[in-house]
DRENDO-1510 file (C-alpha; in Angstrom, 1 decimal, always signed):
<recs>
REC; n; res; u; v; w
REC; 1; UNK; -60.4; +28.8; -26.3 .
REC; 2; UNK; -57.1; +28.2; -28.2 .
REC; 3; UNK; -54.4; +27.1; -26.5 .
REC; 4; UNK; -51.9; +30.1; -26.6 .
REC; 5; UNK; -54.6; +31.7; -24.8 .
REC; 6; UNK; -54.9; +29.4; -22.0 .
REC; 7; UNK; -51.1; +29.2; -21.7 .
REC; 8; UNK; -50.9; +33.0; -21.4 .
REC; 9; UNK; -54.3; +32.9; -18.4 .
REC; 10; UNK; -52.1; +30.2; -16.9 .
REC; 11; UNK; -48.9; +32.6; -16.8 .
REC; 12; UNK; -51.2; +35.3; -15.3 .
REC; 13; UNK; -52.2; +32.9; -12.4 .
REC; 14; UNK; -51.5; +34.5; -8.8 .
REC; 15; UNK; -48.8; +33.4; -6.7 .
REC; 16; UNK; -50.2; +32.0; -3.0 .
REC; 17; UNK; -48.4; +34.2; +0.0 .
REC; 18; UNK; -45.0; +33.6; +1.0 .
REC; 19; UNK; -44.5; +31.4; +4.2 .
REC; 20; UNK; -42.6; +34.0; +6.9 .
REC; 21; UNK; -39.8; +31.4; +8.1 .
REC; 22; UNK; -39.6; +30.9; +11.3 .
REC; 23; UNK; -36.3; +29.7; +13.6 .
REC; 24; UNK; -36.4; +26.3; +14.6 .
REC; 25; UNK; -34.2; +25.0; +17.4 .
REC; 26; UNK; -30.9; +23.2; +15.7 .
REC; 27; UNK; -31.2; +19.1; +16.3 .
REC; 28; UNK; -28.6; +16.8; +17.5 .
REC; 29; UNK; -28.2; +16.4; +14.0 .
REC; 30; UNK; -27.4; +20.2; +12.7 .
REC; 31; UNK; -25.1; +20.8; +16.0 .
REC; 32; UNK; -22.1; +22.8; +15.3 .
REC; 33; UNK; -18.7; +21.2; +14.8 .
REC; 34; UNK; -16.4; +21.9; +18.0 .
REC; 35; UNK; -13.6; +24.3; +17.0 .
REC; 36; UNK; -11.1; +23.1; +15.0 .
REC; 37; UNK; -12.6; +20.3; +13.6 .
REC; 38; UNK; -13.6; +19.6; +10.0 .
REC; 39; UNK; -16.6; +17.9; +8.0 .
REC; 40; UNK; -15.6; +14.5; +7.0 .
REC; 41; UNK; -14.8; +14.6; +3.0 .
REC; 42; UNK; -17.2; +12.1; +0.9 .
REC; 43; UNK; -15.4; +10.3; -1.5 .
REC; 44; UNK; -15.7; +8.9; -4.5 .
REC; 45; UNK; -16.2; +4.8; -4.2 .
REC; 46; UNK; -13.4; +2.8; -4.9 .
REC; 47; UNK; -12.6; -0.5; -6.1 .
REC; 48; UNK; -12.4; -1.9; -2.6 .
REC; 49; UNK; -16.3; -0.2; -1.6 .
REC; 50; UNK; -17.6; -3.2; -4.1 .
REC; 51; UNK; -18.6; -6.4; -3.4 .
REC; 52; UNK; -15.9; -9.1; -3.8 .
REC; 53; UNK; -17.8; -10.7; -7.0 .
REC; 54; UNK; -17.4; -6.9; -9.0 .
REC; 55; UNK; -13.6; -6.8; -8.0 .
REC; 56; UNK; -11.6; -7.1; -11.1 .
REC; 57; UNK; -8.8; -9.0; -9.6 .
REC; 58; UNK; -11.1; -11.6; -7.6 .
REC; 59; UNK; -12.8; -11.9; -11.1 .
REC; 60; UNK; -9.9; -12.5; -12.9 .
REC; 61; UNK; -8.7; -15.3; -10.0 .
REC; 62; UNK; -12.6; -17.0; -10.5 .
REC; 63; UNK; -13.0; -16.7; -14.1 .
REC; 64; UNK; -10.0; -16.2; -15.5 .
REC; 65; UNK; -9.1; -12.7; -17.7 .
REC; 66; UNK; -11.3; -13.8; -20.5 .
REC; 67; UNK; -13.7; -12.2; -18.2 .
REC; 68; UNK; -12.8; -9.0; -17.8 .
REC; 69; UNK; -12.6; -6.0; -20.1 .
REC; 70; UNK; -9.6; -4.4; -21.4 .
REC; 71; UNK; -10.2; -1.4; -18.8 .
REC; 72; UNK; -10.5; -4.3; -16.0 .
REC; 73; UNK; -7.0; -6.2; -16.9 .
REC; 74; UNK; -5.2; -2.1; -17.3 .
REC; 75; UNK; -6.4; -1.6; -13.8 .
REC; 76; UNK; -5.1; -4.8; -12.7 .
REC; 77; UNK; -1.8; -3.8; -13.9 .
REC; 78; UNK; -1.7; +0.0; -12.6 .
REC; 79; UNK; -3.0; -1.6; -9.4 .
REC; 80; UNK; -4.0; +1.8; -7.4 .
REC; 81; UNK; -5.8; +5.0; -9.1 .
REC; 82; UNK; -4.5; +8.6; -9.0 .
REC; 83; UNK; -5.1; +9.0; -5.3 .
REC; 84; UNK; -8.1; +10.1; -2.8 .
REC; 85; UNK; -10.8; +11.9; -4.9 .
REC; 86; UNK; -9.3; +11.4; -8.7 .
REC; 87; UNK; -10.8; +8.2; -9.4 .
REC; 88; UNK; -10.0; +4.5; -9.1 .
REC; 89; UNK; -7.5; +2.4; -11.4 .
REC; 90; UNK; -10.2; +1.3; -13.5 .
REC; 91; UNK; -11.4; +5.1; -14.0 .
REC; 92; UNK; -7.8; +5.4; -15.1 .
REC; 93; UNK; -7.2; +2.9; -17.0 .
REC; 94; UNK; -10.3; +3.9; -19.0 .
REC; 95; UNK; -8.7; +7.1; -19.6 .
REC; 96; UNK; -5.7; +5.8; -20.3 .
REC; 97; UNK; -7.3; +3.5; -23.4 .
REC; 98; UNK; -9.2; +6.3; -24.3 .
REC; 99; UNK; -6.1; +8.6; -24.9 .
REC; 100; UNK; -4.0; +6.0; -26.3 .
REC; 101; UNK; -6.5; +4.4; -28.6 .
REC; 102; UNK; -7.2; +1.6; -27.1 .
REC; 103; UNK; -4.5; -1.9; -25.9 .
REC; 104; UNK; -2.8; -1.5; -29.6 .
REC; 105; UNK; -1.9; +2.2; -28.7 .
REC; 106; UNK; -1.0; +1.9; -25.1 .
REC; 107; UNK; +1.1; -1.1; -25.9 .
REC; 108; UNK; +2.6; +1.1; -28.5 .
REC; 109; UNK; +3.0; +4.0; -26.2 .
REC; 110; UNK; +6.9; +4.3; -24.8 .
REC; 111; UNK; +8.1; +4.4; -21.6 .
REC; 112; UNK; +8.8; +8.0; -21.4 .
REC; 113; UNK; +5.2; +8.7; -22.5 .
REC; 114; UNK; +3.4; +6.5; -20.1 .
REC; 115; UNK; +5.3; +7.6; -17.0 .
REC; 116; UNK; +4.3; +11.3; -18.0 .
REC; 117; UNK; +0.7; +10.0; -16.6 .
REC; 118; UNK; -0.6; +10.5; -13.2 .
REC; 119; UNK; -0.9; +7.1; -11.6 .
REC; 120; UNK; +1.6; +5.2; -13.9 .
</recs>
């Protein structure tokens, strides 16, 4: 049998019964919020969430900034990121490298300029 032909038998296969769905009784778990109240938002992990030997400034205190990337020493500098939910310093100083070209076009970027961004 070639094998177009089994694909197309294999297409033609039945599908088993659907399951009815049944209720189930709501667990400590699923119980509803009392009024007014709201879902706690999940956020994106920050610089402080990782452990101390990650942390760009504790690595730059240990090792000196010879260890860090250019994105690590930027974040450093800009010290906090856009705010709750738009990403840490060093997500911004990433972007910020990216846009300007890397440190020879962000040091060449004016004032004016780099005040323009969110987070500077």
């Amino acid at each position: 049998m070639s094998q177009s032909r089994e694909s197309a038998q294999l297409l033609q296969l039945p599908l088993p019964p659907a399951r009815p769905i049944t209720p189930r009784e709501p667990s400590s778990v699923e119980a509803p919020l009392p009024r007014g109240s709201r879902l706690p938002e999940r956020r994106a992990p920050t610089i402080r969430d990782w452990p101390e030997s990650e942390k760009p400034r504790e690595r730059l205190q240990r090792h000196g900034a010879q260890s860090l990337s250019d994105a690590e020493l930027i974040a450093i500098l800009l010290r906090t990121g856009e705010g709750a939910g738009k990403g840490s310093a060093l997500d911004q100083a990433r972007s910020l490298l990216v846009k300007f070209g890397g440190p020879a076009g962000l040091a060449a970027a004016g004032s004016a300029e780099l005040c323009r961004e969110p987070g500077v």
